[in-house]
MIVO-829619 format. One record per residue (C-alpha): x, y, z. Coordinates in pm, whole numbers, padded with zeros to 5 digits, always signed. Example, Ala and Ser with C-alpha at 12.3 -4.5 7.8 and 13.67 -1.06 7.14 Angstrom:
<nodes>
+01230-00450+00780/+01367-00106+00714/
</nodes>
This chain:
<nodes>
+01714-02793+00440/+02063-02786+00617/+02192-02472+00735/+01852-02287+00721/+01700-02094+00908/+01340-02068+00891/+01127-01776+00850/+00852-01958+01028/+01020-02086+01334/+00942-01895+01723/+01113-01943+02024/+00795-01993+02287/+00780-01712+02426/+00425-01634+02538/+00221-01229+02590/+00219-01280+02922/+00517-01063+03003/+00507-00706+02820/+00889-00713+02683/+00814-00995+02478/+00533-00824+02270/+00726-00540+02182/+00931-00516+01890/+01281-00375+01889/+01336-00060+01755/+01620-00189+01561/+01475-00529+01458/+01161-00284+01350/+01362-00071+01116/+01552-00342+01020/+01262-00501+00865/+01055-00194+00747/+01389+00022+00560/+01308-00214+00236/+00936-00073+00221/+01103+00280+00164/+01236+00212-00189/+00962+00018-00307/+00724+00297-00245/+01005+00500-00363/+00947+00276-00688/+00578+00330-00747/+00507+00684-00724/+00737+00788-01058/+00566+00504-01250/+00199+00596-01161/+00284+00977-01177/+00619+01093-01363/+00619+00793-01631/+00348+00872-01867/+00420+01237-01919/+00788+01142-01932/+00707+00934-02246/+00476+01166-02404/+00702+01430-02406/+01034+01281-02453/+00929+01051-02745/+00592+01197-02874/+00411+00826-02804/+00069+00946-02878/-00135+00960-02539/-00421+00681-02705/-00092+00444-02736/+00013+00545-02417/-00306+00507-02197/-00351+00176-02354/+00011+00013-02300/+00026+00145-01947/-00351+00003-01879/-00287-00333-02042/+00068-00377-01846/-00112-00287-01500/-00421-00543-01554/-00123-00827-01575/+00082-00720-01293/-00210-00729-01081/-00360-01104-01220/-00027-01223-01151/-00007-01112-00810/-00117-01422-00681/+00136-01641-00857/+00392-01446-00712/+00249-01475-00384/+00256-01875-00399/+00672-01789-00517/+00708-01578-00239/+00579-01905+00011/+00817-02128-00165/+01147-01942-00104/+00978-01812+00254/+00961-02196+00362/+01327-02206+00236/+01456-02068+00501/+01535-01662+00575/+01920-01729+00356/+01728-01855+00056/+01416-01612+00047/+01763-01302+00116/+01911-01447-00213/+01599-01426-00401/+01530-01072-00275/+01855-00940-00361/+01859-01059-00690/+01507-00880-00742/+01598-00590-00598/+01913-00572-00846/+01660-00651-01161/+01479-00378-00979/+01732-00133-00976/+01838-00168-01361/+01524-00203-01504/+01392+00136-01330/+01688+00348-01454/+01638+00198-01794/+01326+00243-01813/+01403+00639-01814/+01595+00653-02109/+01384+00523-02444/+01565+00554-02751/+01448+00889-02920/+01315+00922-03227/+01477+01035-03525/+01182+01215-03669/+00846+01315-03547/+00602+01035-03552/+00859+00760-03515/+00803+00618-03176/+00745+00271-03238/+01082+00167-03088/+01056+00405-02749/+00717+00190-02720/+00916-00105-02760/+01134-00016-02526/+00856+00091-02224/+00718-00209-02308/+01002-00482-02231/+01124-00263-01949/+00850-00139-01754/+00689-00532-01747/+01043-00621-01602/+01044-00293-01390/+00655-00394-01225/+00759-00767-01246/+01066-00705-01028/+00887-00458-00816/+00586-00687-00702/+00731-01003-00642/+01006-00810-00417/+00704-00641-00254/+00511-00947-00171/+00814-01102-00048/+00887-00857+00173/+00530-00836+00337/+00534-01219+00362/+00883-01261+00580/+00686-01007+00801/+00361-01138+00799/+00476-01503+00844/+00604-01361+01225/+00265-01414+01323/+00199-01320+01682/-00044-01135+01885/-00217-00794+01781/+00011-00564+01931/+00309-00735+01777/+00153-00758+01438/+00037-00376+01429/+00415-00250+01499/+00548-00505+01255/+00321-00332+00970/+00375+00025+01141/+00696+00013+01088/+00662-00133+00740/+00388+00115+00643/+00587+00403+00817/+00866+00350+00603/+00669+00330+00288/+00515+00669+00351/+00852+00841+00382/+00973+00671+00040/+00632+00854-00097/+00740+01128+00071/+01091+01119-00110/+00973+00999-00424/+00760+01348-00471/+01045+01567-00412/+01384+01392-00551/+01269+01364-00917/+01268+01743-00941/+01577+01775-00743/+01812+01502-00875/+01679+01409-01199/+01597+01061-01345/+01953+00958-01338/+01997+01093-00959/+01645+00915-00850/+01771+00605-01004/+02109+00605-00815/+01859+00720-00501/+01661+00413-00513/+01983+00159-00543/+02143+00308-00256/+01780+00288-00060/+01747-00110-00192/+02090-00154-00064/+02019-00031+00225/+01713-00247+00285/+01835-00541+00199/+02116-00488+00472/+01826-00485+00685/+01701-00792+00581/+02002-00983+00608/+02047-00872+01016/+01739-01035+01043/+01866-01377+00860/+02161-01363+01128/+01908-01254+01434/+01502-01328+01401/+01326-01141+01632/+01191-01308+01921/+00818-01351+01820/+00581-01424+02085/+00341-01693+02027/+00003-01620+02021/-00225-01890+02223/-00512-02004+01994/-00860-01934+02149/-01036-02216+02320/-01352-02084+02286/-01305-02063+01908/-01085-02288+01703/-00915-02220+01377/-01092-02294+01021/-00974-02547+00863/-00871-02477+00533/-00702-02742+00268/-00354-02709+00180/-00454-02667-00170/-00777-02494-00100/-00791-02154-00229/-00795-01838+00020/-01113-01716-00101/-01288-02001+00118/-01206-01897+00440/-01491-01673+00569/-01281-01449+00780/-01055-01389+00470/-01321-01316+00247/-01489-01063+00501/-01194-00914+00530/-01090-00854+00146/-01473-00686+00120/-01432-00414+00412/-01021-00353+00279/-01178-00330-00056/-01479-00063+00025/-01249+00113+00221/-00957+00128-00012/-01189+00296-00261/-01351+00536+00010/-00948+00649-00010/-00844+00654-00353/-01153+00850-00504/-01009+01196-00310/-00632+01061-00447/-00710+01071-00784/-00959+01379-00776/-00693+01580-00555/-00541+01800-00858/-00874+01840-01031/-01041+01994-00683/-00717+02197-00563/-00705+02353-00915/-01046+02417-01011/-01238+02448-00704/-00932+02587-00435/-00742+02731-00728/-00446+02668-00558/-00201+02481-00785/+00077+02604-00572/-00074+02412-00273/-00002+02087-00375/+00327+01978-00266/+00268+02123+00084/-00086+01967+00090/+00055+01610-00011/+00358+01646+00256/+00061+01778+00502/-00145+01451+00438/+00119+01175+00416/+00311+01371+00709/+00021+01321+00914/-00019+01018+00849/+00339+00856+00907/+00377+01064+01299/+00034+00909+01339/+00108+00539+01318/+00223+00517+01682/-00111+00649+01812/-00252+00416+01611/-00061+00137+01725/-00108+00217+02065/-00480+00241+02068/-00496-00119+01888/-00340-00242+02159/-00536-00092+02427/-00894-00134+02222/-00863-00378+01935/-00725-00384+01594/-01113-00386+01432/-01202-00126+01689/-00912+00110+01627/-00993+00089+01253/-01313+00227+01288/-01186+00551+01452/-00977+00594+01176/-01262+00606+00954/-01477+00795+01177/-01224+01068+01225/-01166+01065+00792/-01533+01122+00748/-01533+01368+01026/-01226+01591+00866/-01435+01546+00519/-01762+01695+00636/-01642+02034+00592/-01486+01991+00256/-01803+02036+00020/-01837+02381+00139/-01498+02542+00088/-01423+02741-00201/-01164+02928-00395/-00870+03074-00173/-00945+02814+00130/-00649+02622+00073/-00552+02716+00394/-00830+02533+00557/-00773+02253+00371/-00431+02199+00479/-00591+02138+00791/-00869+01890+00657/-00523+01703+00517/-00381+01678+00856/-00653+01530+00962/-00729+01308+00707/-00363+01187+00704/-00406+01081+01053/-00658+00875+01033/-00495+00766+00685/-00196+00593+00904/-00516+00345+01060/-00564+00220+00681/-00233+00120+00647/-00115-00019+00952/-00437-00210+01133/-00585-00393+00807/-00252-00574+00725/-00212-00652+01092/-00610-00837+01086/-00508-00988+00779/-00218-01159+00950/-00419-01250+01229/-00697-01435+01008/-00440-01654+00844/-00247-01741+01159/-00602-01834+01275/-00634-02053+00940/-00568-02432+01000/-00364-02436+00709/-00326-02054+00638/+00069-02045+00833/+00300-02107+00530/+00080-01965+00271/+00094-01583+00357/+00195-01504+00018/-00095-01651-00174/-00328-01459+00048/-00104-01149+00011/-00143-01168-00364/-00449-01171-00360/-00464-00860-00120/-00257-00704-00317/-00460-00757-00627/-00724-00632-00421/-00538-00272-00359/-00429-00229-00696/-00835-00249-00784/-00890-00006-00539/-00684+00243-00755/-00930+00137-01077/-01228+00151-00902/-01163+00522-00801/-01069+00580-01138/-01386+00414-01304/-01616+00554-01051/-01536+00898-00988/-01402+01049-01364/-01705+00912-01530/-01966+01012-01294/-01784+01372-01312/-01826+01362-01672/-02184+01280-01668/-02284+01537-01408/-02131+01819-01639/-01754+01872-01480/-01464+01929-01716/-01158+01998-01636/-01054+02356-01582/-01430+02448-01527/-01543+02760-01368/-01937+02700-01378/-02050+02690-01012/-02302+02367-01064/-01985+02116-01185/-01749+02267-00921/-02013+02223-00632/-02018+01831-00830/-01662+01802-00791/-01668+01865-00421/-01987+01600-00336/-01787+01350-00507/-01440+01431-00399/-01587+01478-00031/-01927+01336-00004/-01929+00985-00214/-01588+00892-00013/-01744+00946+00321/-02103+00734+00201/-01805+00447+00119/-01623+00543+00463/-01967+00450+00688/-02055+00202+00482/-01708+00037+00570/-01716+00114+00922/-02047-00060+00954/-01970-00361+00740/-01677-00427+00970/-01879-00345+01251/-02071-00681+01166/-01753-00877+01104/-01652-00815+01413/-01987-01012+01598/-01874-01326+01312/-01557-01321+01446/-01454-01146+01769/-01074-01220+01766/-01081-00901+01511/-01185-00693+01818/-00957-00866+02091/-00657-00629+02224/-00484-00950+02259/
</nodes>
């Protein structure tokens, strides 16, 4: 296409030299300021929306738990058709797949702030039109939000490169995306829904800015050598992703992993309320733990390039189950222990999000046929992560509920439950990733390669 410039294209530069396997600072934050908003995006629709709606409009919460469940389950089955639109603008050219992300991020922006103000109803009981309205906009809203979001990890993703250079380029994607969580938990209560809606335009704005210095100046991406000793798969332009082995392998340790992490996510309030009792703790606890975790990337970075990107990911979860050992055993008025059990745990939090996504790269640059089609797999990842949010959900709540915890409980037997499972079942799920990935690394060694 005339006048292009493609996402895809490297100057040959090789590893050889150190300069040209480390990214720019600016180029870095250039590329990673867009994650900000669109984590900025999904905490106030997982957290703030519901209540929002069954307060403002009286939407019985039946209605409500099943329109938010049913809109979810789509926006994560069509994850992977996005990711095959994201390919076609990516092979475009950088101009074309720019255009396409600015007019997202503008449905993005509109349909968010609209999605705050429902029509309210006249009388009590009449709510059929605010569910109407959350309806039409929030599909929009999560329609806008993911296919931006899978675009954005594809122009990144499609850099390719060696393991140090991929690790950075998600570090700094990842780093910003933690800050926008960050944000998102405190602004709502400052500014308002109309201020947190003028928030996340200015934040879009500002990423796509980003995105556009890096139509007019690619960064210089080193080319990463393919092994001698072990050529790529092959794998069929139209084949799907799930038959390369590597991916597959993968998707299973990301996926055990991911739900090692979200059981303690959604259990958090329950456990600092009934078995801390320290409701008050919670905002500094959640700025402790994704703190952590964002001032940790570097480290982690750093050791992935001195040890391996596999390698560095099992410290991570070492040191998680490690700063969950002690957790079954504290009790009302520890909160102040805990904070520390949420540094910790945010630390090795910031090796979940920046080393899988940089593996992931590296299996489908190592794909005959995988380079051009980073979107498809990233739909499917991202499928993946959303089911790591259900799993949690459809794991941990009902085995509460059979083992005799209600919320607000005081008997000693349910809270001791609520610890094991906040605690205990997430660190079973922690070494049985760790050792699973353990034994992808002897299928395929390039995971473990500092390289």
């Amino acid at each position: 296409m005339p006048g292009t410039v493609p996402i895809t294209l490297k100057p040959p530069l090789t590893c050889g030299a150190a300069p040209a396997c480390v990214l720019p600072w600016q180029q870095g934050l250039a590329y990673g300021a867009l994650a900000l908003p669109l984590a900025f995006v999904s905490l106030p629709l997982y957290v703030s929306l519901p209540h929002h709606y069954a307060t403002q409009t009286g939407m019985p919460l039946a209605v409500l738990g099943a329109t938010l469940l049913g809109l979810r389950g789509l926006d994560a089955l069509i994850d992977p058709w996005l990711g095959r639109r994201a390919d076609r603008l990516l092979s475009e050219g950088a101009p074309a797949a720019w255009r396409a992300a600015l007019g997202l991020a503008v449905s993005l922006a509109l349909t968010f702030a609209a999605l705050w103000q429902p029509p309210l109803p006249d009388a009590p009981g009449q709510w059929q039109g605010a569910w109407a309205w959350l309806v039409l906009s929030l599909a929009a809203c999560t329609l806008a939000f993911s296919a931006l979001s899978l675009l954005h990890q594809g122009w990144g993703t499609r850099w390719g490169g060696p393991a140090a250079w991929r690790t950075r380029v998600s570090a700094w994607r990842e780093g910003a995306t933690l800050l926008g969580v960050l944000m998102a938990s405190a602004l709502p209560v400052w500014l308002g829904t109309g201020g947190t809606s003028a928030a996340l335009a200015l934040a879009l704005g500002l990423g796509l800015w980003g995105l556009h210095r890096l139509v007019r100046r690619a960064p210089p991406v080193p080319v990463e050598p393919v092994p001698t000793t072990a050529p790529p798969t092959r794998l069929p332009a139209a084949a799907s992703p799930w038959r390369a082995p590597a991916f597959r392998d993968l998707l299973l340790v990301f996926l055990l992993n991911g739900t090692a992490s979200a059981i303690p996510a959604t259990l958090l309030p329950f456990f600092v309320s009934d078995r801390l009792m320290a409701a008050p703790w919670q905002p500094a606890l959640l700025l402790a733990y994704f703190g952590a975790g964002a001032l940790g990337l570097p480290a982690w970075a750093a050791l992935a390039a001195r040890r391996g990107l596999a390698p560095a990911w099992r410290w991570g979860m070492g040191l998680s189950v490690l700063s969950f050992a002690c957790v079954p055993w504290l009790g009302a008025g520890e909160a102040p222990a805990f904070l520390l059990v949420c540094l910790a745990s945010g630390l090795a939090l910031g090796a979940d999000l920046a080393l899988p996504a940089a593996l992931l790269t590296g299996v489908i640059h190592r794909l005959d046929g995988g380079p051009g089609r980073e979107g498809l797999f990233l739909g499917w990842w991202t499928c993946a992560s959303k089911l790591n949010l259900a799993l949690a959900a459809g794991l941990a709540l009902p085995l509460l509920a059979v083992l005799g915890y209600a919320p607000g409980s005081r008997d000693a037997l349910a809270l001791d439950t609520l610890a094991w499972a906040y605690a205990g079942l997430p660190c079973l799920l922690k070494l049985a990733a760790a050792g699973l990935l353990r034994r992808c690394e002897r299928r395929h060694p390039s995971w473990s390669s500092a390289s």
